[in-house]
C-alpha positions as CSV (number, residue, x, y, z in Angstrom):
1,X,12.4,-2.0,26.9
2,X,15.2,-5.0,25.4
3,X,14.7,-4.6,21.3
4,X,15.0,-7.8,20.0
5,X,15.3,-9.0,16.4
6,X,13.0,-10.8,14.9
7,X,13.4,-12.0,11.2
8,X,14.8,-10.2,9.0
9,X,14.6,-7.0,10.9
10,X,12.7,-5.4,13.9
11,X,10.3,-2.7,13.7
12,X,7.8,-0.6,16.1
13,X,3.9,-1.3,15.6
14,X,1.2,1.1,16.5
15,X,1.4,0.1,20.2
16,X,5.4,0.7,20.8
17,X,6.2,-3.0,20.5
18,X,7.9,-4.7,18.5
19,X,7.4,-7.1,16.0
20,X,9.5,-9.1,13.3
21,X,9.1,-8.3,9.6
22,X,10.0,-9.5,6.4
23,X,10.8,-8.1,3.1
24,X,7.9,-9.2,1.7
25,X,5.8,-7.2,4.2
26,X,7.0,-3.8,2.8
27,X,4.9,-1.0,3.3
28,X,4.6,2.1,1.1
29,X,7.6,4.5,3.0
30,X,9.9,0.8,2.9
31,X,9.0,0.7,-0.8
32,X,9.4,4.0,-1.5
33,X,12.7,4.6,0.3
34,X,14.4,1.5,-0.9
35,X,13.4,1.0,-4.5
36,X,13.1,5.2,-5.3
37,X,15.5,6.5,-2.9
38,X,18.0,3.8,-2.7
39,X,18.4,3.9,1.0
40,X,19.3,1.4,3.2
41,X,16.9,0.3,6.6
42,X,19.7,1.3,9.8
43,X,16.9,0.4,12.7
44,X,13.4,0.4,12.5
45,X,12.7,4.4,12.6
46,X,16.4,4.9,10.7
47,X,17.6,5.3,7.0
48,X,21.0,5.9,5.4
49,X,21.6,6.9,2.4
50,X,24.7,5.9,0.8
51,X,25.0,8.4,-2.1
52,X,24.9,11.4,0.5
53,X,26.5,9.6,3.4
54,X,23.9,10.4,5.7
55,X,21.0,8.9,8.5
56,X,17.7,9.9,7.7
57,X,15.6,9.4,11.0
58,X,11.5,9.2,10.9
59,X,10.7,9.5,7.3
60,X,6.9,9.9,7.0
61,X,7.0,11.3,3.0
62,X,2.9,10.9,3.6
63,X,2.8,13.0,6.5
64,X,5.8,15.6,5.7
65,X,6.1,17.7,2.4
66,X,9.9,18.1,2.7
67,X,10.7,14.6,2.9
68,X,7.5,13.9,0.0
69,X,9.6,17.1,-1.8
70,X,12.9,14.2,-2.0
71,X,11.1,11.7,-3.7
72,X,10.0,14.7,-6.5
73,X,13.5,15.5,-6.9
74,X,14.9,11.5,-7.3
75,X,11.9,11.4,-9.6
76,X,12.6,14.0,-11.7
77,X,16.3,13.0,-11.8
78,X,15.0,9.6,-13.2
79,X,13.4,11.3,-15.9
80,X,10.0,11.7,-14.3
81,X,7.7,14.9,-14.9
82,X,6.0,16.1,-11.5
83,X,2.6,17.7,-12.3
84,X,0.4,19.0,-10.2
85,X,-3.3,18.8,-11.2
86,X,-5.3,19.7,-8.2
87,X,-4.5,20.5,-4.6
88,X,-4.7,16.6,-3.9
89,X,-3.7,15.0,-6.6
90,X,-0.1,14.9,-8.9
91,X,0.9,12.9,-11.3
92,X,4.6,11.1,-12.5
93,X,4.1,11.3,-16.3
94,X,1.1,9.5,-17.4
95,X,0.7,7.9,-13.5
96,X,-1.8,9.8,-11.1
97,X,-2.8,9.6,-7.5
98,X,-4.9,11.4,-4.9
99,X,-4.4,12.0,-1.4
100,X,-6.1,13.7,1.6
101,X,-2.8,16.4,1.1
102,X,-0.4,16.6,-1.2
103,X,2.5,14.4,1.0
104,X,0.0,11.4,0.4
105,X,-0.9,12.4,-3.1
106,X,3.1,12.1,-4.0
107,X,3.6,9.1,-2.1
108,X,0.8,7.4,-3.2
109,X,1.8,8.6,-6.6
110,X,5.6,7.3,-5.7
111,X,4.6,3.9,-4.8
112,X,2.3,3.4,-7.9
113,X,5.6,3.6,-10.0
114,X,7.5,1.8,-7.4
115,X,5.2,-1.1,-7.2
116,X,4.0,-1.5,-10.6
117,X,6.5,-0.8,-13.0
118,X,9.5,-2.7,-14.2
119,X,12.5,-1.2,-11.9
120,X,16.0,-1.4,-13.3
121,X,17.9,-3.4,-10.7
122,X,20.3,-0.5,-9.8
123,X,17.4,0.7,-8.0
124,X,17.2,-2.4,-6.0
């Protein structure tokens, strides 16, 4: 299968194929990885992150504990307080989500700050 770029960059849909997508279509792991993490997009399944010189390859923080566990730590770094109030549902300081596990409760949690809140532009 030929990858081909489209817009801005290329990504995979549900059916294997690929499709164009612009920053403006961000979804919640995009979000989360650029404005918390700092990481750059390498291909459509691949990170880097600058700080740590390093590729970060299929990050589902929703699906995966360790990688949700990162975005704790770059949190807490920031100043943020991790709370845990129920199996399902944690909280950044005075911002709470839920989630079917605790991956998605943190991401959800994660992109709440990240979406919401006024982001100082060395995140960006």
């Amino acid at each position: 299968m030929k990858t081909r770029r489209l817009g801005i960059f290329a990504v995979k849909d549900k059916k294997n194929k690929m499709r164009g997508k612009k920053l403006g279509d961000m979804n919640k792991v995009e979000v989360i990885a650029r404005r918390i993490l700092g990481w750059k997009l390498h291909t459509w399944d691949k990170w880097y992150d600058y700080e740590k010189g390093v590729f970060i390859e299929h990050f589902q923080p929703d699906q995966n504990l360790d990688h949700a566990m990162l975005i704790v730590k770059r949190l807490e770094m920031f100043g943020f307080t991790y709370s845990l109030k129920s199996e399902n549902e944690v909280c950044f300081n005075d911002v709470c989500e839920t989630g079917s596990t605790l991956a998605e409760a943190i991401t959800n949690a994660a992109f709440t700050l990240a979406d919401n809140s006024s982001i100082d532009e060395g995140w960006l």
